[in-house]
Every structure is written in structure tokens, then in C-alpha cells.
C-alpha positions in Angstrom: -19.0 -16.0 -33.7 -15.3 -15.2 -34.1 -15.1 -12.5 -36.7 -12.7 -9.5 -35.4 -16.2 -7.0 -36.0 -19.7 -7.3 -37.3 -22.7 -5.9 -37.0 -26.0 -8.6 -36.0 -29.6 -8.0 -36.1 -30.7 -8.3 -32.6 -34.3 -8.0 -32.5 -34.9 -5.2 -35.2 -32.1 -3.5 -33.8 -28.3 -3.1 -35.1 -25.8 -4.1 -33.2 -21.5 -4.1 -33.2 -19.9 -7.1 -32.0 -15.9 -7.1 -31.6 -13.5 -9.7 -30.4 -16.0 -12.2 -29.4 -13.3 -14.5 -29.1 -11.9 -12.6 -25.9 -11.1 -14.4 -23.0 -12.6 -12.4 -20.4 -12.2 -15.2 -17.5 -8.7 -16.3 -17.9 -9.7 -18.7 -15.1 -11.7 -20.7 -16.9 -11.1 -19.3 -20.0 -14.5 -17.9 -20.6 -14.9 -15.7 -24.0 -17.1 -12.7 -24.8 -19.2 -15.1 -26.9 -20.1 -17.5 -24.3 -20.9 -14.4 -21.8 -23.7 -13.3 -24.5 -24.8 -17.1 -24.7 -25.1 -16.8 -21.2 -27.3 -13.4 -21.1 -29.1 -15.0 -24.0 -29.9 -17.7 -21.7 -31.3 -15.4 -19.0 -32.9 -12.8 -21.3 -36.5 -12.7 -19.6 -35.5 -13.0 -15.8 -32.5 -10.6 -16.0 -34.7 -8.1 -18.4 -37.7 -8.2 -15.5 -35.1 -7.1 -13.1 -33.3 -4.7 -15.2 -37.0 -2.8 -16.2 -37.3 1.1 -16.1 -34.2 1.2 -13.9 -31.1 3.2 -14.8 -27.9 0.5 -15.1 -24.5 1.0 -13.6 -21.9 -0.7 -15.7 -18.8 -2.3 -14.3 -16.6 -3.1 -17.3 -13.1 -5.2 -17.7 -13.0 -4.7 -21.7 -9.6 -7.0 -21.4 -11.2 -9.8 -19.4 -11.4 -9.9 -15.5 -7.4 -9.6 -14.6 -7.4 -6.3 -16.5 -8.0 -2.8 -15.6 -12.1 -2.3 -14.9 -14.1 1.0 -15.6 -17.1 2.2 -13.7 -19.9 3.8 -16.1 -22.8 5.4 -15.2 -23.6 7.9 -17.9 -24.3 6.5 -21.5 -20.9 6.6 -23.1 -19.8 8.3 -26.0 -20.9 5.7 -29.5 -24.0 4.2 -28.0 -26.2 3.2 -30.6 -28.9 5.5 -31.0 -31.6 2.8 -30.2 -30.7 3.0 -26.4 -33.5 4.2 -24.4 -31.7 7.2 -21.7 -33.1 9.9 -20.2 -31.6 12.9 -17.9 -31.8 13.1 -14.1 -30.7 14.5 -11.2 -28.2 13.2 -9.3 -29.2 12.2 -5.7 -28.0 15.0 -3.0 -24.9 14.1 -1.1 -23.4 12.9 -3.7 -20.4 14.1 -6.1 -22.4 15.0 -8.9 -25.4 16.9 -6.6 -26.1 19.7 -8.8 -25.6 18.3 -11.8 -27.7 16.0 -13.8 -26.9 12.4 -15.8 -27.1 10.9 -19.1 -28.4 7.3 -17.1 -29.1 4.6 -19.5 -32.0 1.8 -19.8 -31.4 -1.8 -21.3 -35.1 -2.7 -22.4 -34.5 -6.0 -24.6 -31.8 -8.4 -25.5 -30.2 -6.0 -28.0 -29.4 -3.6 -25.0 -27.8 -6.8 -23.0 -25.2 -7.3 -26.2 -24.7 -3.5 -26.3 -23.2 -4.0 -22.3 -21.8 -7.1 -23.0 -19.8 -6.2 -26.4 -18.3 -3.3 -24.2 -16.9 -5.8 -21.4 -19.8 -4.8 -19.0 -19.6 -8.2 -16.5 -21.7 -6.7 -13.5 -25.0 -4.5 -14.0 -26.0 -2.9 -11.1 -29.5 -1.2 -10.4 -31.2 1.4 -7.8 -34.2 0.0 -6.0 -36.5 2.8 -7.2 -37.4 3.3 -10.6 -38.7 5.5 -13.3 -42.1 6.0 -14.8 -43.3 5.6 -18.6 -43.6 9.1 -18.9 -40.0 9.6 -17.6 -40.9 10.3 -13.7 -39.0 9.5 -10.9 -41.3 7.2 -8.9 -40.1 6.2 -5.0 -38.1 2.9 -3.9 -40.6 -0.1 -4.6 -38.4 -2.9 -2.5 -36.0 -2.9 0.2 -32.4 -4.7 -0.3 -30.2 -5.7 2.6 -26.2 -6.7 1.6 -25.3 -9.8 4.1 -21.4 -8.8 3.7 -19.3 -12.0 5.9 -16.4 -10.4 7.7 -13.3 -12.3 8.4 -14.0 -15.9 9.7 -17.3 -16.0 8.5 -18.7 -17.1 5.1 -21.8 -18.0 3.6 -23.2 -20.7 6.6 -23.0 -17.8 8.5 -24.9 -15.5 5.9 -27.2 -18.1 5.4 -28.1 -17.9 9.5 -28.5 -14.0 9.8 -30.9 -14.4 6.2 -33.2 -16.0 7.9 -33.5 -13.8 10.9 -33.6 -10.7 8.7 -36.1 -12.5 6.7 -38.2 -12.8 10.0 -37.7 -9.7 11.4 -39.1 -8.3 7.9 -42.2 -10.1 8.2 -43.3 -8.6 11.1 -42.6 -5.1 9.4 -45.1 -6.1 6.7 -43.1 -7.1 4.2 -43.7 -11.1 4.0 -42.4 -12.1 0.4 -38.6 -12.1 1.1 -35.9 -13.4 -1.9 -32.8 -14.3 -1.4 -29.9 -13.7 -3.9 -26.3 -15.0 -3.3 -24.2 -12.5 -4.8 -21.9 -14.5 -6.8 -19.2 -12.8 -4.5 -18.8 -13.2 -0.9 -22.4 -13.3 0.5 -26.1 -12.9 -0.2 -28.5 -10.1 -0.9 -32.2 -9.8 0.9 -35.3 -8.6 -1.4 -39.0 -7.6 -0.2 -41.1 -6.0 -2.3 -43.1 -2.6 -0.8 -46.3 -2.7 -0.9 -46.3 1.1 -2.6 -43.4 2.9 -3.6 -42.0 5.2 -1.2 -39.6 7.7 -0.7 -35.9 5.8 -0.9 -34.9 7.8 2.1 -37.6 6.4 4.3 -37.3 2.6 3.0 -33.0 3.6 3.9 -34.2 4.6 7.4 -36.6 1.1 7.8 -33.7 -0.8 6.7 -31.4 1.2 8.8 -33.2 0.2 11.8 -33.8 -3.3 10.8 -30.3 -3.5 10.9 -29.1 -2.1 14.2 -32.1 -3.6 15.8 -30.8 -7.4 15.2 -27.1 -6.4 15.6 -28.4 -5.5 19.2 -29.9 -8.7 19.3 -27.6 -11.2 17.5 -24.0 -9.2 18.6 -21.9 -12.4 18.4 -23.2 -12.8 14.6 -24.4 -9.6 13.3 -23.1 -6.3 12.8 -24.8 -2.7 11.3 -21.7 -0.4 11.1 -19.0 -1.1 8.5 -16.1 -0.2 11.3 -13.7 -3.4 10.1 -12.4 -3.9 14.0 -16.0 -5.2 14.6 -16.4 -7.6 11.7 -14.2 -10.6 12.5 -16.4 -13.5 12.3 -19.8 -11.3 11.9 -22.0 -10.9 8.8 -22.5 -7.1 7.8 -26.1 -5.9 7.4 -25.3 -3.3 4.6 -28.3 -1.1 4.4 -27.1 2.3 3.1 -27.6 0.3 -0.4 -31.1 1.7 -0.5 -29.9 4.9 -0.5 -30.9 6.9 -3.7 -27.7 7.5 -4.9 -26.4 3.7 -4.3 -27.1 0.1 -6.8 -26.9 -3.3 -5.8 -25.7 -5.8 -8.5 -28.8 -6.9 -10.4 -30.2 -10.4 -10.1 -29.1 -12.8 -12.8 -26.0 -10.5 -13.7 -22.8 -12.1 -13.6 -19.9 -11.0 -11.5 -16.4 -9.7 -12.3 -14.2 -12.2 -10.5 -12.0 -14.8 -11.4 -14.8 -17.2 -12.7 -18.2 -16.4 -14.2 -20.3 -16.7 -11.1 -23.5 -15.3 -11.1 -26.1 -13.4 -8.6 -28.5 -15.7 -8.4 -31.7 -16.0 -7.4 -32.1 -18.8 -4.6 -35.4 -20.7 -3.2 -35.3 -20.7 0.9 -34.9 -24.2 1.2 -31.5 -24.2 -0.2 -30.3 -21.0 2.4 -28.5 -23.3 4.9 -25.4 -24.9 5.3 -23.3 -25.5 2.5 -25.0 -23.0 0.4 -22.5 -22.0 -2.3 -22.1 -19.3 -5.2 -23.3 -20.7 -8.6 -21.6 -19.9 -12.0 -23.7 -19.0 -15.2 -23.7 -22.5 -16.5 -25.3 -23.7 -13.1 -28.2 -20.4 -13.0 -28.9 -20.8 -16.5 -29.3 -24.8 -15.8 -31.8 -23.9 -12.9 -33.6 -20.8 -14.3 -34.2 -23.6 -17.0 -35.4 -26.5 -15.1 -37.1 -24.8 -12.2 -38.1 -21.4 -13.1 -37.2 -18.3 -11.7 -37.6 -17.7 -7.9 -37.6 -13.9 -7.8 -41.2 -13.8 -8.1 -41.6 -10.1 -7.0 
């Protein structure tokens, strides 16, 4: 797979492949090819996550130390195959008024589509849309576990648990954890009906505050930086309708290919590390996919 341009097959669908011998982690010198081996490896976990929910695309077409692009309407040239649709943009944002072109990525065609266009991270709402094009509500809550300065991912690892916890006694019992392949670690439950993303926000919101009042010396709820020095960040404003959290499974834009993955809750403790797509792919392989919800 080093031919300059050509158009593949991908499951009844066309589709254009260019420079697939792109380094796009100088770091490790990871090409465009072996990012598609990589999605090819995922295909059914990331597609289960990626299902009837618009996708954000962060793209470094020149590889990771290059200039990056944030995409959220379907661009100008995608194939005609790719399932979109038009809707409004959430109020209080930039666009309020205004409707988007948001695109879908249904099979593995659509992952080479974002990949071939240098689209490292794919990021996803918590709500989703219906078959027949309808906006339904938020169907699970995220929490970002963001470490501030002097803490890491021991420290994540800590407040995960007690958010996980706290979350049971709300109801929500199935939490899964997600290290982001960044800094820290991402919190799913799954709702037991969809609901309004404002009023998951405002659970989350308060979940948030509540153990910062708690926990002061480890958690914080408010993104003032003077307070973060050795605290972990409960990020809720990401279930905000307008805002997307980088998908499960989805690799990550920094200098090597590491990956948000899914994690069982035997591993969230000390030592708990970011993995790389080689090392998800490995485990998705051998043990199954943990984000059961």
C-alpha cells in the first residue's frame, strides 16, 4: 500500500487513498497505512461507538508535528456514499442560528474516508440521532478526569473510583473507564432512557462539585488553573449538547499513536498507563472489548 493514489473497494464502497506512505508520527515513524491497519483492527468496537452520532474530526494531513484542522461539517469532496444529515446547532454556541452539514461514519469504508484525510482523533456527542433522522436526548453521562500540575494518572485513577461510587448511588451502576490516550481518563454510565443533554449536564455538574467539596485536597469542579496544582479536574461541561469527547477506540494526535482505550476496573490503580494502538488492538483481540454499554 504505497502507491501515490488509488481508489479500493471497501465494502461495496469506493474509496481514494493518497500518500499511504506518510509518516504521520514522526515519533515513531507511524505511516497512514499502518493507522488504517490499525482502524481495521478495531473496526466493530470503534464502529459501536461511533453509531448514529455525528463525528468531529481533528486532522494533521502532514503527520502529528504539522498544522491540525478542526472539521465538523462534511467537507467539500466527500464521497457521495457518506451518510450526513442537517441540524441545528446547539444554542450558546457560535453557529446558534445556523444549521450543519454533520457527518456519520457507518462502516469501515467511512473509517478510511477519515483516515485518508489525516483525521487522527474522532470525537462524538453523548446524544444521538434517530433512524428516521431525529434528535433523540443524551443516552450516557461522560466525566473528563483532567490531572493538573503534579498530578497524573495514579491520581486519576483514585478520583475514578470515587466518581464511579458516587454514580452508583445516582442509579447509574455500569460505569467504564477510558484512559484517554492523553493526560487522563474518561468516565462512562449508560442512562437508563435518553434524556434531555441539559439535564444529564446539570447531574454531572453536581456530581462534580459535590465530591470536589468532599475530596478538596484531590478534586476539583471549576477549570480556574490557580486551583489545579496537584488536583484531578472533574470536566463535566463535556455533556453539554454542543461539546464531544474523543471516541473510544480512536487514536490520539500526539507524538506517538496512543489510543483511548477502553479499560477493565481492575487495572484502574497505580501504574495505570496510556496504551498505543498496537497494545488496544492486542487486548481488544485477546480479551474482548470492555465498553460493554
Amino acid at each position: 500500500m504505497t502507491a501515490e493514489r488509488r481508489t479500493v473497494d471497501v465494502g461495496g464502497r469506493p474509496v481514494r487513498l493518497t500518500h499511504l506512505d506518510r509518516v504521520l508520527y514522526p515519533a515513531t515513524g507511524t505511516t497512514k497505512a499502518e493507522v488504517m491497519d490499525y482502524l481495521v483492527r478495531v473496526e466493530p468496537a470503534i464502529l459501536r461507538q461511533l453509531r448514529d452520532r455525528p463525528v468531529t474530526r481533528i486532522r494533521w494531513p502532514g503527520g502529528v508535528d504539522g498544522e491540525k484542522f478542526f472539521e465538523k461539517n462534511v467537507p467539500r469532496g466527500a464521497p457521495s456514499w457518506l451518510r450526513h444529515q442537517r441540524l441545528p446547532a446547539s444554542p450558546g454556541t457560535d453557529d446558534e442560528g445556523t444549521t450543519l452539514d454533520l457527518p456519520f461514519i457507518d462502516d469501515l469504508a467511512g473509517l478510511m474516508w477519515a483516515a485518508n484525510s489525516g483525521a487522527l482523533e474522532l470525537h462524538t456527542p453523548q446524544w444521538t440521532v434517530g433512524p428516521r433522522g431525529g434528535l433523540r436526548g443524551a443516552d450516557r453521562l461522560v466525566v473528563d478526569l483532567d490531572p493538573g500540575p503534579g498530578a497524573g494518572l495514579d491520581e486519576c485513577a483514585r478520583v475514578a473510583h470515587l466518581v464511579a461510587e458516587r454514580l452508583a448511588t445516582e442509579g447509574l451502576g455500569r460505569t467504564v473507564p477510558v484512559t484517554s490516550g492523553s493526560k487522563g481518563l474518561q468516565l462512562y454510565a449508560p442512562l437508563p432512557r435518553p434524556r434531555p443533554a441539559t439535564e444529564v449536564r446539570q447531574l454531572a455538574h453536581d456530581l462534580a462539585h459535590a465530591l470536589a467539596g468532599e475530596h478538596p485536597d484531590l478534586v476539583v469542579a471549576v477549570q480556574r488553573k490557580d486551583l489545579r496544582g496537584g488536583k484531578v479536574l472533574l470536566d463535566w461541561s463535556q455533556n453539554h449538547p454542543a461539546k464531544t469527547t474523543i471516541t473510544p477506540w480512536s487514536l490520539r494526535g500526539r507524538d506517538r499513536p496512543t489510543v483511548a482505550a477502553p479499560r477493565d476496573w481492575d487495572e484502574i490503580g497505580p501504574g495505570l498507563r496510556q496504551l498505543t494502538a498496537d497494545e488496544a488492538a492486542d487486548r481488544l483481540a485477546r480479551d474482548g472489548d470492555p465498553f460493554d454499554l
